[in-house]
C-alpha positions as CSV (number, residue, x, y, z in Angstrom):
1,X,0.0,0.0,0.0
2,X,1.3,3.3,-0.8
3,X,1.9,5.9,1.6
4,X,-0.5,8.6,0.1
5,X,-3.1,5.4,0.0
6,X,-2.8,4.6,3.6
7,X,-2.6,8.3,4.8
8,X,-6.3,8.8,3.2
9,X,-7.2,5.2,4.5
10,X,-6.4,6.4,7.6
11,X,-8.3,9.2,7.8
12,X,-11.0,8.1,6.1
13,X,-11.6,5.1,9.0
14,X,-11.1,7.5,11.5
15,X,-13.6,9.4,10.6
16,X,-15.9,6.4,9.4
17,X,-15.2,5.1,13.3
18,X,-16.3,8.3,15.6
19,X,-12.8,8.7,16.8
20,X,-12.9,12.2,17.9
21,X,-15.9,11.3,19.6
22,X,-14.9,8.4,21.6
23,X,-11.8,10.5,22.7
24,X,-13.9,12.7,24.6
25,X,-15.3,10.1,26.7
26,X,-12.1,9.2,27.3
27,X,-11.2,12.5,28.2
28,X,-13.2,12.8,30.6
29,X,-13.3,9.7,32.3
30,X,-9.3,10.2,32.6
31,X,-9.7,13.7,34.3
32,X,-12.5,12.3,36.2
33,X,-10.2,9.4,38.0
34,X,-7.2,12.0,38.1
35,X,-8.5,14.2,40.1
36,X,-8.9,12.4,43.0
37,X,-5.6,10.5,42.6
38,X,-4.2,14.1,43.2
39,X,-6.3,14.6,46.5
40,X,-5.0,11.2,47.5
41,X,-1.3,12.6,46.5
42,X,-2.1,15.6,48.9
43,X,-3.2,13.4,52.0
44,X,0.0,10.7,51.5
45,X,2.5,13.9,50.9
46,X,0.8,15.9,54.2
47,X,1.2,12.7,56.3
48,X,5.3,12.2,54.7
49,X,6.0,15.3,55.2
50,X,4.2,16.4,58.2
51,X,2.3,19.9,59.4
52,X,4.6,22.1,57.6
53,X,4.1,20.2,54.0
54,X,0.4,20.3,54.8
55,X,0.2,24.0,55.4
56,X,2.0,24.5,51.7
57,X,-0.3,22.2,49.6
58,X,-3.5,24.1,51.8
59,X,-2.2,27.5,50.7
60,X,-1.6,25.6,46.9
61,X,-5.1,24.5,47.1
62,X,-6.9,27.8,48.1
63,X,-5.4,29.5,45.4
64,X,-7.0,27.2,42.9
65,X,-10.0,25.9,44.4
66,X,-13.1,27.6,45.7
67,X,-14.0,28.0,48.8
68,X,-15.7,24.7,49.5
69,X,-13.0,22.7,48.0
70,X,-10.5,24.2,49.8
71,X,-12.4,23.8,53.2
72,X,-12.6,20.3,52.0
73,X,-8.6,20.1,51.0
74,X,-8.4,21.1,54.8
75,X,-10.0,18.7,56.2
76,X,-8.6,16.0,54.8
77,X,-5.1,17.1,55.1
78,X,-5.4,18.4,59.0
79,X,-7.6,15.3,60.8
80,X,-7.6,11.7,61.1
81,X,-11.0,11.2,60.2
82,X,-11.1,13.9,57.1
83,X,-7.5,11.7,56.0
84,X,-9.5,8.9,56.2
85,X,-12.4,9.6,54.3
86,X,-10.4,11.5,51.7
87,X,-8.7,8.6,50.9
88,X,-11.8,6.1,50.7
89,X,-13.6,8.3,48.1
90,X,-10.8,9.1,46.4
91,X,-9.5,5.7,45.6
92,X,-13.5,4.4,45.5
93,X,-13.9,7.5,42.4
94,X,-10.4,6.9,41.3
95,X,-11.2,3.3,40.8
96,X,-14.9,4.0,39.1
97,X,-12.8,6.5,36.4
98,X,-10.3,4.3,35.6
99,X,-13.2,1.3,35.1
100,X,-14.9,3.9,33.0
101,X,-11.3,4.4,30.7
102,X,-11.1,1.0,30.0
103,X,-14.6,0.6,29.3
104,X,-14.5,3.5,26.6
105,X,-10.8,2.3,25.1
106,X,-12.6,-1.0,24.8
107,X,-16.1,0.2,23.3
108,X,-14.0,2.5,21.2
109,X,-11.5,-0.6,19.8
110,X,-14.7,-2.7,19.1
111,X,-15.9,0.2,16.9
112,X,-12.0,0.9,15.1
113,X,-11.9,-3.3,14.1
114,X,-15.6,-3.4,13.7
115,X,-16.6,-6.0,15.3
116,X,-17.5,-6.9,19.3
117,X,-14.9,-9.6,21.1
118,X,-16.3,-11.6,24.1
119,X,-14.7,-12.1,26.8
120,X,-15.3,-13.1,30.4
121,X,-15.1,-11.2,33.1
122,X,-11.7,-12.7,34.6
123,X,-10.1,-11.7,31.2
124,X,-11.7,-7.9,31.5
125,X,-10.4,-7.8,34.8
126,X,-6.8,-8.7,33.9
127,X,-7.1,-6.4,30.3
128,X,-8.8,-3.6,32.4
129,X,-5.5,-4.1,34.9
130,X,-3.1,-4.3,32.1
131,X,-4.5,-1.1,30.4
132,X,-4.5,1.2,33.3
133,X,-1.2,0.5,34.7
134,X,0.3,0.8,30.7
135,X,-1.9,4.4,30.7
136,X,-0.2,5.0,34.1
137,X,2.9,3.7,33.5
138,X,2.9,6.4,30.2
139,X,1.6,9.6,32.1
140,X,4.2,9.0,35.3
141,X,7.4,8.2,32.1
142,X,5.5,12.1,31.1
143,X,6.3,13.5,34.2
144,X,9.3,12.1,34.8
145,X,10.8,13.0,31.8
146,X,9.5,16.6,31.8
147,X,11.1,16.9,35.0
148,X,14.9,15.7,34.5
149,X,14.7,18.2,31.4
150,X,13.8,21.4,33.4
151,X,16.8,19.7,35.9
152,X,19.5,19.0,33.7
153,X,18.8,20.4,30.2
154,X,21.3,23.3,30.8
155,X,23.9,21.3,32.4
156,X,24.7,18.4,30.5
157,X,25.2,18.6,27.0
158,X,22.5,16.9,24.4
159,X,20.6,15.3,27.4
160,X,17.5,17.1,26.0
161,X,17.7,15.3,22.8
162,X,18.1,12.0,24.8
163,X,15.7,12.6,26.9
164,X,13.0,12.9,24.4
165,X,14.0,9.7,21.9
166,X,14.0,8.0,25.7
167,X,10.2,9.1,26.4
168,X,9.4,7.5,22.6
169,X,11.3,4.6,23.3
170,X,9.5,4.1,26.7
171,X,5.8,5.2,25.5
172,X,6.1,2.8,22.6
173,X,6.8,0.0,25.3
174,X,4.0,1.5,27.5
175,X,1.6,1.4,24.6
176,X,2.3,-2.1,23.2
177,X,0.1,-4.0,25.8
178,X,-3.0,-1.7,25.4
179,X,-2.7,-2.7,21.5
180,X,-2.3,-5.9,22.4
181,X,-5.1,-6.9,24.7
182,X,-7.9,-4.0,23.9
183,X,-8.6,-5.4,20.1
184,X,-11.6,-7.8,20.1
185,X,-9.8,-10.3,17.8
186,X,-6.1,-11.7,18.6
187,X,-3.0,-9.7,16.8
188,X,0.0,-10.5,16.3
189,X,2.7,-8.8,17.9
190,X,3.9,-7.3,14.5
191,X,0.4,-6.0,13.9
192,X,0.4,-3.7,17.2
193,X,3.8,-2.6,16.4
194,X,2.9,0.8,13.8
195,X,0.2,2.1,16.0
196,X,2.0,1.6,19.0
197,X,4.5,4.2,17.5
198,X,2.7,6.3,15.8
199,X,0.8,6.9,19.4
200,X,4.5,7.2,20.9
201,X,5.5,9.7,18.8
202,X,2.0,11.8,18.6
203,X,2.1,11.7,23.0
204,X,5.7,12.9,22.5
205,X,4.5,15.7,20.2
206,X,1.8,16.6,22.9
207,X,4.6,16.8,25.7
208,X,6.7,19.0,23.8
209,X,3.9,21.5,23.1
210,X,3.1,21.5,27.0
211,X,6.8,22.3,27.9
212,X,6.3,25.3,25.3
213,X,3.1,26.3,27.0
214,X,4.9,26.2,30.4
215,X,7.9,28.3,29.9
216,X,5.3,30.7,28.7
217,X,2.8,30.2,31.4
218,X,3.1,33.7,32.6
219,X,1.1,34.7,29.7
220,X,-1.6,33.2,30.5
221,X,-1.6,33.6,34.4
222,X,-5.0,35.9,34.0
223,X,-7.2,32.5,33.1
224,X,-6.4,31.2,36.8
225,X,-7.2,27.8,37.7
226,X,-9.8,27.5,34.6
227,X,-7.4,27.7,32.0
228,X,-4.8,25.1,33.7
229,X,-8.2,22.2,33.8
230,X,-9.0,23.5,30.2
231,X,-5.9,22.8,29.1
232,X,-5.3,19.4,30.7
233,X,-8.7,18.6,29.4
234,X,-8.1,19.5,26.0
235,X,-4.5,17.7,26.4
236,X,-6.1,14.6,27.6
237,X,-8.6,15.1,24.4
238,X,-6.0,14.6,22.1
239,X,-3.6,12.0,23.9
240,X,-7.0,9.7,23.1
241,X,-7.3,10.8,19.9
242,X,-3.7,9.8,19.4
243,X,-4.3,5.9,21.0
244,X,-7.4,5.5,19.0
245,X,-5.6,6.9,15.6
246,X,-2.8,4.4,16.7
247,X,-5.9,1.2,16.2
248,X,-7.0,2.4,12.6
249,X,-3.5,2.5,11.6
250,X,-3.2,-1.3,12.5
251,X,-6.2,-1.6,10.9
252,X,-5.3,-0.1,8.0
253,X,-1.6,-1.4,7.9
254,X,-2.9,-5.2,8.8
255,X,-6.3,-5.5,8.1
256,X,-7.5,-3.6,5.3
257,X,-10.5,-5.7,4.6
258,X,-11.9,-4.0,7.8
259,X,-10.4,-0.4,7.0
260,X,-13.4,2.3,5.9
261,X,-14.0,1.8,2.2
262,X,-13.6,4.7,-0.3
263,X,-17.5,5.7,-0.8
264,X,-18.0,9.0,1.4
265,X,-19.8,8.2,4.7
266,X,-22.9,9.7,3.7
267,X,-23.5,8.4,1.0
268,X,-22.8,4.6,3.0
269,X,-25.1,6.0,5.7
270,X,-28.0,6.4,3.2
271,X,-27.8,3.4,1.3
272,X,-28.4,1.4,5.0
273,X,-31.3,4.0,5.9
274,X,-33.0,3.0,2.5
275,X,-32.1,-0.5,2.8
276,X,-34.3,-0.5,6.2
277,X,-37.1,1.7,4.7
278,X,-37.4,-0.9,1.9
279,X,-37.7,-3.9,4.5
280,X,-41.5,-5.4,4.7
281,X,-43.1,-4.6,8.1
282,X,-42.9,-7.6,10.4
């Protein structure tokens, strides 16, 4: 297949498949479980670090929360009991978002290979493991990675370039198993392999536009706290978008059979709303 063919195969399926819509769902879902993976982050770092770590993250929170969420912040970072309950709901909402990630990534894999796998519900539990920890597992190699560079960038000659064909090398490694266990029909391991990188590249893309936006976050300082969870938003919008353009390319690249075929949408969308209108009442 030749390049220009699989680039407008590629687009075409994505479009045929709803992929910008299904990354919204995963959006959300992903900011829903974050957030309280960061309140849980506040109550483990305030009992670490004792009274005088607690007061900073409290004076962090007011200044991005309202009112009742920082009363709330307080409480859980202060008391026993608030610490306690904190916790509980966040891991209990943590859990339900990141149930709710691999649910969508699933729902939106059946839809990129067009068909629905079946599985039990041992196998979901282990896929729903193996997906999360390789989402995880990509976010924290993110961080990590974005951090050593604002450490060391200046100091030690070409570590920048390492560091970001190290944070492809990792993601693509990250993103393997989720290619590998969320299609409803078994791949080979050779299959997975150009979607896997073309996601690994694309998240890599992503993090190098946030480090731009954050050595010019001073810019920007007037849209407060809304502009920082419209930003992640939008950035976790896209990073979906990227693992969901990653399946129709190994759709595309090894099974073109089930790739969109070249009539426009539309025009495919009609044809099955006539078919049914010419159907015989039951």
């Amino acid at each position: 297949m030749e390049l220009r063919q699989a680039l407008t195969s590629i687009y075409r399926t994505a479009s045929d498949r709803d992929v910008t819509f299904l990354a919204a769902g995963f959006a959300y879902y992903a900011f829903v479980s974050l957030i309280p993976l960061v309140l849980l982050a506040f109550v483990l770092g305030s009992l670490l670090g004792g009274e005088a770590l607690a007061e900073r993250l409290i004076t962090a929170a007011g200044d991005l929360l309202p009112a009742a969420g920082d009363e709330l912040v307080t409480d859980a970072l202060t008391t026993e009991a608030g610490r306690a309950e904190a916790s509980l709901v966040a891991l209990l909402v943590a859990t339900w978002g990141a149930l709710k990630v691999f649910r969508g990534l699933s729902k939106a894999f059946d839809e990129v290979y067009g068909t629905a796998g079946e599985v039990s519900f041992l196998e979901e539990v282990r896929d729903g493991i193996v997906v999360i920890v390789a989402i995880g597992g990509a976010l924290v190699l993110m961080i990590v990675i974005g951090v050593v560079l604002g450490i060391v960038a200046r100091e030690i000659p070409f570590v920048g370039t390492l560091s970001w064909l190290a944070l492809v090398l990792g993601l693509f490694f990250a993103f393997l198993p989720i290619y590998y266990v969320l299609p409803p029909v078994s791949v080979r391991f050779v299959e997975i392999v150009p979607g896997a990188a073309v996601a690994a590249i694309g998240w890599t893309i992503l993090q190098v536009g946030f480090q731009v936006y954050a050595a010019n976050a001073a810019r920007y300082a007037a849209y407060g706290a809304v502009g920082v969870v419209l930003l992640f938003v939008t950035w976790l919008y896209f990073a979906g978008i990227l693992i969901l353009v990653g399946a129709v390319v190994n759709v595309v690249v090894s099974r073109p059979d089930v790739a969109a075929p070249e009539s426009p949408r539309s025009d495919r969308t009609e044809k099955r709303y006539n078919d049914s209108a010419d159907r015989p009442d039951q």
